[in-house]
Each structure stands twice: as C-alpha cells, then as structure tokens.
Phi, psi and omega in degrees: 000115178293130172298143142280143169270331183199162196259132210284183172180148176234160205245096147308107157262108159294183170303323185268021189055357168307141190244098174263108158287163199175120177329182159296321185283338184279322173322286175281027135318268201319326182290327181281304198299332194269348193283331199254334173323110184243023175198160180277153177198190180253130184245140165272149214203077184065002156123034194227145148292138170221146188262120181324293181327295155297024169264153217207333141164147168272133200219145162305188183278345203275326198289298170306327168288327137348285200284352163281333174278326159232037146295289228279031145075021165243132178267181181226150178274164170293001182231037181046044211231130173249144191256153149326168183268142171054021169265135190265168208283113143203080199292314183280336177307271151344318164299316187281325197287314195250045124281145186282093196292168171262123218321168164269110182316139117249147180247169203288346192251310186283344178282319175283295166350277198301327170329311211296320187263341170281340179268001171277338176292308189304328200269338189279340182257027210346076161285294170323000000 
C-alpha cells in the first residue's frame, strides 16, 4: 500500500489574489457549500470569513502553476515545456537532434558506385 507524504490540495483565489490552500477534502467541503449558495453573503470557513462574492474559483495546483508562469511573462509549447514572451519554440527541433540518427545501410557494390561518380565529378571539374 503506497504512503502518502502530503494530502492532495486545492487553491481558493480570492478576488483580491489572496491564495487559501485547503486539503482536498475540505476543498470540496467549500466547492458544495459555494455550489449550494443563492445569493453572496460571508460564510464561516476553516476559521476564516470569507465573502462569497470575492471568490473568484477552487482550482488545482497544476492550474495555479500555470497561472504563475504567466503573470511571469511566459508561455507553454505543444510539447509542454514553457518559454519566455516572445522566445519561439524549438522544442521538436532539439528533440529531433538529440536523437540518435540511424546509421546509414550501404552495401559494398553501391559504396563503389558512389566512390566511382564521386571521382568523375572531381576529374570533370578538374580536382583531379
């Protein structure tokens, strides 16, 4: 049976950017009580007031790192890897490169050949 080290959690953003981390369970604790709300009012809340009206939404952790990297002025590529404003991607590029290419087949008769046309190139352009 895998241990947990920490208990999954989700992020209340108020209006006002304050960020309430809150275990998962309570999280959806909060998400029912705000789900069932038909008018905004101040609610008590893990020992906090908190005004309905300025909630502004419970979101993951992936979704808050996200939304830091782009205030900090960076976007993310199709292959998930985030850049700078205005650096372009070349993620697949890079990718492709540091792959191991594969080697080339040749046999011993196609090996001459070329040997053979590479030294008629040379002597017509006299290297040779």
């Amino acid at each position: 049976m895998p241990t947990e080290i920490t208990k999954k959690q989700k992020c209340l953003i108020q209006r006002n950017g304050i960020e309430i981390w809150l275990d998962e369970d309570k999280a959806n604790a909060l998400q029912q009580i705000l789900d069932n709300i038909t008018e905004h009012k101040f609610i008590r809340f893990n020992g906090r007031s908190i005004n309905t009206a300025d909630c502004t939404g419970v979101y993951l952790p992936e979704d808050i790192e996200d939304l830091k990297w782009r205030k900090n002025g960076y976007w993310k590529c199709d292959n998930g890897i985030w850049h700078p404003k205005g650096e372009l991607c070349d993620c697949s590029r890079m990718s492709r490169a540091q792959a191991e290419p594969e080697p080339i087949k040749i046999n011993f008769k196609e090996r001459r050949h070329s040997l053979n046309q590479l030294k008629q190139d040379l002597k017509e352009k006299g290297i040779l």
